[in-house]
TORPA-4810 file (N, C-alpha, C, O; in nm, 3 decimals):
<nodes>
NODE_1_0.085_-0.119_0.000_0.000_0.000_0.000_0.089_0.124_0.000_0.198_0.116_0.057_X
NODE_2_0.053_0.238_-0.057_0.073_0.323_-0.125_0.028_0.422_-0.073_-0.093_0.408_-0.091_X
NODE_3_0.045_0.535_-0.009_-0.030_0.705_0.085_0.041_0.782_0.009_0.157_0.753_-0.020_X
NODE_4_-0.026_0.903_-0.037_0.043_1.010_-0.111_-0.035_1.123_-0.126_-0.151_1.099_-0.160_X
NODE_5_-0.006_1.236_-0.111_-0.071_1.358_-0.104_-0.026_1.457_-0.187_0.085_1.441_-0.237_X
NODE_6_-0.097_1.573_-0.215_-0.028_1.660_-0.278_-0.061_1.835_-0.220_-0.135_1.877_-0.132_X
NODE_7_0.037_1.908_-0.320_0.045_2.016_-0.276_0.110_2.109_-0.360_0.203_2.078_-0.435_X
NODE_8_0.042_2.273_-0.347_0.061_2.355_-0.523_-0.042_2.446_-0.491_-0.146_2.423_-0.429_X
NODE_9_0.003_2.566_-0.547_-0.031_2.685_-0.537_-0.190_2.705_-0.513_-0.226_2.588_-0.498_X
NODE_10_-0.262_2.754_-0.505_-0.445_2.796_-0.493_-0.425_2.793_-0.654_-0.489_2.709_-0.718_X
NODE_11_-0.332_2.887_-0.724_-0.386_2.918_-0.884_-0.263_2.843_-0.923_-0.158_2.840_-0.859_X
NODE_12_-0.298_2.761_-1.074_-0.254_2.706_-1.142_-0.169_2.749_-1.266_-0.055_2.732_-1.309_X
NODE_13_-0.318_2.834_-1.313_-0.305_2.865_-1.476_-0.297_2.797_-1.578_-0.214_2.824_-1.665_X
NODE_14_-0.391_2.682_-1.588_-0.417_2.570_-1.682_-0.416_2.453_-1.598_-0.376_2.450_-1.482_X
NODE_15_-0.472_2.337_-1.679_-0.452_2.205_-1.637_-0.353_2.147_-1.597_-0.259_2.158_-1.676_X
NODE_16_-0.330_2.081_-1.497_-0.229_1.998_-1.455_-0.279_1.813_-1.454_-0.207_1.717_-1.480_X
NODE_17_-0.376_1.815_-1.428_-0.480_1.695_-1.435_-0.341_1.587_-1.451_-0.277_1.548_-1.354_X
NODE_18_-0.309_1.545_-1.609_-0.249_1.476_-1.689_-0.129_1.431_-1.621_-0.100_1.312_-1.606_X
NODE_19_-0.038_1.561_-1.567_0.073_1.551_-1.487_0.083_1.455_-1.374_0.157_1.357_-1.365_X
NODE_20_-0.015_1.505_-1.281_-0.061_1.421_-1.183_-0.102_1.297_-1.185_-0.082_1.203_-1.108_X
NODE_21_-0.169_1.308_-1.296_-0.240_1.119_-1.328_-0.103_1.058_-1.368_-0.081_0.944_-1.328_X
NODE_22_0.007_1.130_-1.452_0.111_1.002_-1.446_0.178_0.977_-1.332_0.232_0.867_-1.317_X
NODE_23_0.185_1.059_-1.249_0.332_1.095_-1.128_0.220_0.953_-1.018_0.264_0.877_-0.932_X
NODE_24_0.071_0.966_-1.070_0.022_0.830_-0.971_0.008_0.720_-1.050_-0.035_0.612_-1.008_X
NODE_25_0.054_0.750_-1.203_0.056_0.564_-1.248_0.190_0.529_-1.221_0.217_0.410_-1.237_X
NODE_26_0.284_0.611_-1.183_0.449_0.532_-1.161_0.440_0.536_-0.988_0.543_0.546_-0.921_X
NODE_27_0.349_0.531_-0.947_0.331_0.506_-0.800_0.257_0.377_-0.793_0.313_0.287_-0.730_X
NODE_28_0.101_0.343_-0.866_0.065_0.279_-0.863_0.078_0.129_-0.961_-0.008_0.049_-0.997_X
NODE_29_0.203_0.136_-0.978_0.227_0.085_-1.129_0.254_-0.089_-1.087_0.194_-0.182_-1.139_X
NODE_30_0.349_-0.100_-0.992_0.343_-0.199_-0.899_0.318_-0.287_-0.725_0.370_-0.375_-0.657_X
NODE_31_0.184_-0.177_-0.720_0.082_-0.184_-0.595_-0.040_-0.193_-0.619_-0.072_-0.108_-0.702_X
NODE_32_-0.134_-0.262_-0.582_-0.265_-0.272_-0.540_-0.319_-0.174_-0.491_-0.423_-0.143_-0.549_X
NODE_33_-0.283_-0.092_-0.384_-0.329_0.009_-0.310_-0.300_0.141_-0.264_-0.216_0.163_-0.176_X
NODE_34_-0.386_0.253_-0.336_-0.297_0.388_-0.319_-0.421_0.440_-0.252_-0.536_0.412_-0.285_X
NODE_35_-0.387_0.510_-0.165_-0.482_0.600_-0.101_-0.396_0.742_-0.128_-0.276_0.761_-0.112_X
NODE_36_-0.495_0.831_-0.172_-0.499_0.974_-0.177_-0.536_1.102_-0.119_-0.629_1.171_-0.161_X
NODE_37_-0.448_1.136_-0.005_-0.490_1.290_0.089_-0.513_1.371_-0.020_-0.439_1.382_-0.117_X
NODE_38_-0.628_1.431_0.000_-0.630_1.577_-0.094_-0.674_1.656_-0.032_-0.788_1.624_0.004_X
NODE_39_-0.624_1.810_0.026_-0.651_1.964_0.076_-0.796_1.995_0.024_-0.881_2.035_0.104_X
NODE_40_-0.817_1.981_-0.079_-0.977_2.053_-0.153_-0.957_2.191_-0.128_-1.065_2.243_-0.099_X
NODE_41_-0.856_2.278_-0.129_-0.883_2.420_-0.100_-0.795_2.503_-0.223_-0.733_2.608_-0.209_X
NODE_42_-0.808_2.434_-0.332_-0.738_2.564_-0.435_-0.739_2.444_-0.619_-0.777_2.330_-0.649_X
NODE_43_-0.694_2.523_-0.669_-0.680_2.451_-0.805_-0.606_2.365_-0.819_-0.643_2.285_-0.905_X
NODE_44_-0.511_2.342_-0.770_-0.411_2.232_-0.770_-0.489_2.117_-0.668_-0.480_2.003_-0.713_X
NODE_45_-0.544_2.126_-0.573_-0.619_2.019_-0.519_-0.717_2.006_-0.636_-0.691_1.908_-0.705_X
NODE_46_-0.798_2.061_-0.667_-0.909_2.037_-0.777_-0.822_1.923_-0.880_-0.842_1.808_-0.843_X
NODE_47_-0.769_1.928_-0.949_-0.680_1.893_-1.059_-0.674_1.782_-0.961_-0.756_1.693_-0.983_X
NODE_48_-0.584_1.763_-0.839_-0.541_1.668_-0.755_-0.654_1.540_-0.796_-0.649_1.438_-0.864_X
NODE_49_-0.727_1.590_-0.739_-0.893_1.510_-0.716_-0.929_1.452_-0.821_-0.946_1.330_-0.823_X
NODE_50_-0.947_1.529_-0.929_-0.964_1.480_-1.063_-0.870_1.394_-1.124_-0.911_1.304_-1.196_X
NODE_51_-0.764_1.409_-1.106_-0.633_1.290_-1.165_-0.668_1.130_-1.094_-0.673_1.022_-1.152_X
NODE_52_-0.691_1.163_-0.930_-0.768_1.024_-0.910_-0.856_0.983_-0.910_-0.870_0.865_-0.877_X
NODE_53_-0.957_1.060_-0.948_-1.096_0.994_-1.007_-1.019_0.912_-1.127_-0.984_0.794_-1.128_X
NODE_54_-1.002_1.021_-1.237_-0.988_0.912_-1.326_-0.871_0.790_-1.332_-0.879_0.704_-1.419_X
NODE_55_-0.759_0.790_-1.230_-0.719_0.686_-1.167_-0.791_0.591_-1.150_-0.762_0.476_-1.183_X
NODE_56_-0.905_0.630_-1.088_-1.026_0.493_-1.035_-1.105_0.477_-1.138_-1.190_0.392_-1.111_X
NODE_57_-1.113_0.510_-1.222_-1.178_0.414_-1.345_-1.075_0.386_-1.455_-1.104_0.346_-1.567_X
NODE_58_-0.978_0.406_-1.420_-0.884_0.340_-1.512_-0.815_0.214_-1.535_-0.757_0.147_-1.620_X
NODE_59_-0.858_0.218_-1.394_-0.782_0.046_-1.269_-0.916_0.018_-1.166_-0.909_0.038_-1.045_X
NODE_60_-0.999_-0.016_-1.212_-1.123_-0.035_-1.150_-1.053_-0.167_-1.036_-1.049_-0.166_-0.913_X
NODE_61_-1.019_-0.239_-1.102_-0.913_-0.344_-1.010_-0.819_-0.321_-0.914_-0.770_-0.403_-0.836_X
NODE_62_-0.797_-0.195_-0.925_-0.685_-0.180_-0.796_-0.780_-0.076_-0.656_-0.891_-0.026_-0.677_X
NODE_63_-0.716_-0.065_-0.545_-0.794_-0.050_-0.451_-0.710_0.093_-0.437_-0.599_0.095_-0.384_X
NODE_64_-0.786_0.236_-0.499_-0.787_0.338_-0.460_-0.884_0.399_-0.442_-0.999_0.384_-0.483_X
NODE_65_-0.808_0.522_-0.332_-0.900_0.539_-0.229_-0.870_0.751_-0.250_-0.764_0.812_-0.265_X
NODE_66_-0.948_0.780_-0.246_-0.927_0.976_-0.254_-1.020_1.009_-0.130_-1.138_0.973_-0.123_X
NODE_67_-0.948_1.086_-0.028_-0.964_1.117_0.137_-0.954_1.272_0.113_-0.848_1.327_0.084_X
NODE_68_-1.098_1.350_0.131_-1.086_1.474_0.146_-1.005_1.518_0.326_-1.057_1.494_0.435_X
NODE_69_-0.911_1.565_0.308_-0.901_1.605_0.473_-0.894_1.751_0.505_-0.814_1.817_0.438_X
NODE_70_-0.952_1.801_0.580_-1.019_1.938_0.604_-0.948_2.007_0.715_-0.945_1.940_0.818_X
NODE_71_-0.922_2.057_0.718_-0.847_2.187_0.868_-0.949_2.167_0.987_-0.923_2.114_1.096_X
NODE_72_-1.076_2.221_0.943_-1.128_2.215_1.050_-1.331_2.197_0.957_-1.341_2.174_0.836_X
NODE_73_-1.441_2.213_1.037_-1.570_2.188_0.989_-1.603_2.286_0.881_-1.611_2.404_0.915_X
NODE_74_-1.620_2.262_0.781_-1.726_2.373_0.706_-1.830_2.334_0.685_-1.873_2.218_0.692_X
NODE_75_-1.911_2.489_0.638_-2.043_2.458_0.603_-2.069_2.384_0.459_-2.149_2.295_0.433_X
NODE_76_-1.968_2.455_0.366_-2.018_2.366_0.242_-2.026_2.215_0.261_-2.064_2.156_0.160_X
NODE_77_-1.998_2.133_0.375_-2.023_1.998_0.341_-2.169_1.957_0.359_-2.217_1.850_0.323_X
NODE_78_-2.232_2.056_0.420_-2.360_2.029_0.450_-2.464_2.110_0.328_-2.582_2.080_0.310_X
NODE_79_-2.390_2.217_0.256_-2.505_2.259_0.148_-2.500_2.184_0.046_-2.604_2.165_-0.018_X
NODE_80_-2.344_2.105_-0.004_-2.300_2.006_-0.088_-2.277_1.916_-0.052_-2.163_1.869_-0.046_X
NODE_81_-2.426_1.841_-0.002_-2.317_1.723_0.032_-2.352_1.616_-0.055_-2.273_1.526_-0.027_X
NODE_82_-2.419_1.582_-0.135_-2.463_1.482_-0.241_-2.296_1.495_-0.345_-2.254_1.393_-0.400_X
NODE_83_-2.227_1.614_-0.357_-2.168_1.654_-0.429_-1.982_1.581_-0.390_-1.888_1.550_-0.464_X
NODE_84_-2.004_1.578_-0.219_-1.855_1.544_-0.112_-1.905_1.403_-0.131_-1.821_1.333_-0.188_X
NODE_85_-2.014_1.342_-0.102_-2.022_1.222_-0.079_-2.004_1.134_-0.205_-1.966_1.018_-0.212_X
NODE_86_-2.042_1.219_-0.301_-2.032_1.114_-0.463_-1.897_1.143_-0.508_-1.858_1.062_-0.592_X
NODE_87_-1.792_1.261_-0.469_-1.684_1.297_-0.543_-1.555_1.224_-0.437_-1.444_1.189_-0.479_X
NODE_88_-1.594_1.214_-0.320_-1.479_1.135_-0.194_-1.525_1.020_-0.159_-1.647_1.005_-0.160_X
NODE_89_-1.435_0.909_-0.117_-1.401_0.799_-0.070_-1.450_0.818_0.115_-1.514_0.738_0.183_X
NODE_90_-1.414_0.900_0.139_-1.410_0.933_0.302_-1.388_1.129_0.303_-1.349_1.196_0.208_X
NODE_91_-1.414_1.160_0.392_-1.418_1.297_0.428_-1.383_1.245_0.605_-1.420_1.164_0.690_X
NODE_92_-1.250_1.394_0.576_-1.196_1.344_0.739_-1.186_1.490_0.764_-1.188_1.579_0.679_X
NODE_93_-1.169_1.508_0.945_-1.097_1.613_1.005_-1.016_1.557_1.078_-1.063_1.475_1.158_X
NODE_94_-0.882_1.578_1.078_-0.812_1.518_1.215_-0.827_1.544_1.333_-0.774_1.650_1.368_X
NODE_95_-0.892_1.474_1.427_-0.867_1.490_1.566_-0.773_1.571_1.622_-0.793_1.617_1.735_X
NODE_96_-0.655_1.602_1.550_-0.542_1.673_1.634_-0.547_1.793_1.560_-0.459_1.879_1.567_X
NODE_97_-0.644_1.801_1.494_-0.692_1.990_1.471_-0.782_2.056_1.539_-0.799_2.176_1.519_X
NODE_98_-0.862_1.981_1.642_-0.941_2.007_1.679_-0.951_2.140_1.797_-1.047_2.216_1.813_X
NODE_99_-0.870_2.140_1.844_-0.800_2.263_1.962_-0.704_2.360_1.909_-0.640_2.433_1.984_X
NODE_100_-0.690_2.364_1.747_-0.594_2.470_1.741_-0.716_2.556_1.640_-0.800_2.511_1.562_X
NODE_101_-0.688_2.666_1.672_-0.726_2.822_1.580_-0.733_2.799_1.467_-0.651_2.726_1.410_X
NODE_102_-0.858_2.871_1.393_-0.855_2.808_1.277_-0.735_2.890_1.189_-0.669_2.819_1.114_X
NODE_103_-0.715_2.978_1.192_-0.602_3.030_1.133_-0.446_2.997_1.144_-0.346_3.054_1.099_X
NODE_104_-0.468_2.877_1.225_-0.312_2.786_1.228_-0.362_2.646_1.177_-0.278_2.557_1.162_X
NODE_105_-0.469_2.628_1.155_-0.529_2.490_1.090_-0.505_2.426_0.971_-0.502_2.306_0.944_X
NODE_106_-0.490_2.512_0.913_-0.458_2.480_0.784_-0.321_2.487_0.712_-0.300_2.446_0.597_X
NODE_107_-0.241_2.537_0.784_-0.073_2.477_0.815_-0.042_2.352_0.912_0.073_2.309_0.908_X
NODE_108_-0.130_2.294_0.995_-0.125_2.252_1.064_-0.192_2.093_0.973_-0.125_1.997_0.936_X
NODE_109_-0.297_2.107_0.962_-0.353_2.037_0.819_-0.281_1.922_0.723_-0.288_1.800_0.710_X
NODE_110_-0.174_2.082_0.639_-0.058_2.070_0.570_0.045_1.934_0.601_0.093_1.838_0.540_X
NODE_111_0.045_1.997_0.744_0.172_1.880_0.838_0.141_1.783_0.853_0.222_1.690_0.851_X
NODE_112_-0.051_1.760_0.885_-0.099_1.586_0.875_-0.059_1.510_0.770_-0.001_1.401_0.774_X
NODE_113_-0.102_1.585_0.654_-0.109_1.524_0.525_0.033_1.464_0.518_0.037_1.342_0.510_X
NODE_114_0.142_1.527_0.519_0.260_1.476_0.514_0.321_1.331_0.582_0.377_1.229_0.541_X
NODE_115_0.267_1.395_0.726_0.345_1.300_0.803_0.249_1.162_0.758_0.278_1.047_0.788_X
NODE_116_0.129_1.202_0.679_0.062_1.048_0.710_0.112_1.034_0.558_0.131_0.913_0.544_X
NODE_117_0.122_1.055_0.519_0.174_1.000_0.370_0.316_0.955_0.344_0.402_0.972_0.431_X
NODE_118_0.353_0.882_0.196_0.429_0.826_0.197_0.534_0.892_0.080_0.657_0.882_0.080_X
NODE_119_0.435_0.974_-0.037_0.494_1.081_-0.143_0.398_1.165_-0.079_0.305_1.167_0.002_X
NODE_120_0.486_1.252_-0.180_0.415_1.440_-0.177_0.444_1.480_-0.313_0.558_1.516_-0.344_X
NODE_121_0.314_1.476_-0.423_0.323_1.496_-0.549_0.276_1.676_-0.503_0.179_1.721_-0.442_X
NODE_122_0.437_1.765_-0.591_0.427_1.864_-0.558_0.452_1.989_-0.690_0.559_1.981_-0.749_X
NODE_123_0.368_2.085_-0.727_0.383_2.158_-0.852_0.444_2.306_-0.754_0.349_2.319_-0.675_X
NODE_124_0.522_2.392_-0.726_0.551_2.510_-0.708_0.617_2.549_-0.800_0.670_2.476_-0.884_X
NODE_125_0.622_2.722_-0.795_0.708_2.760_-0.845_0.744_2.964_-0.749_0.842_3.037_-0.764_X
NODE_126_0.656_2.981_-0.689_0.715_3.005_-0.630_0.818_2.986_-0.464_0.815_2.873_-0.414_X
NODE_127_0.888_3.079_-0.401_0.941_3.013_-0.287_0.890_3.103_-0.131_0.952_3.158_-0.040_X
NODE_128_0.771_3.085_-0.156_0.662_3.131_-0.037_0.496_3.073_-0.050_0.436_3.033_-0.149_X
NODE_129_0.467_3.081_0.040_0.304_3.022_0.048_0.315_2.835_0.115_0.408_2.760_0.143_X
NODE_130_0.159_2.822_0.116_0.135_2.712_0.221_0.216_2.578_0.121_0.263_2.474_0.168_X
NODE_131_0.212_2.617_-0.026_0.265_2.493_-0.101_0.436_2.467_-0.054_0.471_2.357_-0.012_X
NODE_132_0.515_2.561_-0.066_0.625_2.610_-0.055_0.651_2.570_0.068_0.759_2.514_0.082_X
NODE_133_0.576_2.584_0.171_0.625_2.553_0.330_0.589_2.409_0.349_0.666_2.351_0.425_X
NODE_134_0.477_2.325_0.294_0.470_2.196_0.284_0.593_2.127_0.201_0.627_2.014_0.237_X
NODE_135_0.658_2.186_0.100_0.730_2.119_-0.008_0.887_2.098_0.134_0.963_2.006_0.164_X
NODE_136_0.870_2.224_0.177_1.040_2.232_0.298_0.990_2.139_0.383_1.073_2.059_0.424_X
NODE_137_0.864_2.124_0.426_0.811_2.051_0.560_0.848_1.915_0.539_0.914_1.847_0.617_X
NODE_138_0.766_1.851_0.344_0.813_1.748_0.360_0.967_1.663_0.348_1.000_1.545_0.363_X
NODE_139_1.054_1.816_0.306_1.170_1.756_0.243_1.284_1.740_0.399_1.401_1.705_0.405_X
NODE_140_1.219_1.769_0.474_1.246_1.797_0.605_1.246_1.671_0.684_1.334_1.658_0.769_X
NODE_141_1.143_1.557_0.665_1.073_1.454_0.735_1.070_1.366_0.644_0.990_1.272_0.646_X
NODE_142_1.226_1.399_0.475_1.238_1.280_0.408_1.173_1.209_0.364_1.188_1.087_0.363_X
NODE_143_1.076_1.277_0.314_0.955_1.193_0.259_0.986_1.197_0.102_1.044_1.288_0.041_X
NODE_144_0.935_1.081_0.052_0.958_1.088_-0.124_0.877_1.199_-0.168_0.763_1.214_-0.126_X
NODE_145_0.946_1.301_-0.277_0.891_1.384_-0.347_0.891_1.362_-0.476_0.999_1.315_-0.511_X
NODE_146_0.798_1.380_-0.586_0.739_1.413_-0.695_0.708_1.510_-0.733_0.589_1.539_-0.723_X
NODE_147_0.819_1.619_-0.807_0.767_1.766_-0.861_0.774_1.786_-0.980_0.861_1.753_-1.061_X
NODE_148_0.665_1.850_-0.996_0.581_1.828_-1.145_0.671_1.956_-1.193_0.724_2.034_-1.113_X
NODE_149_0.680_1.966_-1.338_0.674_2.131_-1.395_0.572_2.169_-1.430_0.476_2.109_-1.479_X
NODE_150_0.585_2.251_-1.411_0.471_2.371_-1.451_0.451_2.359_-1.564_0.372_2.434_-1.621_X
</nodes>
């Protein structure tokens, strides 16, 4: 089994989709099982999400899995939720976000995703923002990286 998350700017400026779907067929290429953290909070998660959907109908046979994980509660899961429940595998908050501010949550978030994963499929280009501080976080805690070009 296979954990991998990603991480990349709020704005993109075109598709990345394609990128991503290969950087998870040379992950999933000789495993059964990939599970997928995805942020849901910018375009590069969007793209994220979408590369493993169509992951999962590409390999209907292999056992992947796409895990929205959230900082902390929002409301859109409750005005959309026909929309979270048909597009995710699971929808999580971590327990160990639960006592911090929401304005440290989502750096904090950042740091779950990592430590629970095994890659960090990562597009930056610049050298600031939450992508940028996840990309040092994970290169920090030696985790396998995957960085796409732009």
């Amino acid at each position: 089994m296979i954990t991998c998350t990603f991480a990349g700017h709020r704005e993109v400026f075109g598709s990345c989709t394609q990128k991503i779907e290969n950087a998870l067929e040379t992950l999933i290429e000789n495993e059964d099982t990939l599970y997928c953290y995805v942020g849901g909070m910018g375009e590069f998660d969007g793209f994220s999400a979408a590369a493993v959907r169509n992951l999962k109908r590409k390999y209907p046979n292999k056992e992947i899995r796409l895990t929205l994980v959230l900082p902390y509660m929002q409301q859109k899961l409750n005005e959309y939720k026909e929309y979270y429940e048909t597009s995710f595998d699971d929808i999580l908050i971590p327990a160990e976000l639960a006592e911090i501010h929401y304005k440290r949550a989502i750096p904090a978030r950042n740091r779950w995703l990592v430590d629970n994963s095994d890659y960090l499929i990562v597009m930056v280009w610049r050298d600031f923002g939450g992508a940028y501080t996840t990309l040092r976080y994970a290169q920090k805690q030696g985790k396998k990286i995957i960085l796409l070009e732009r």
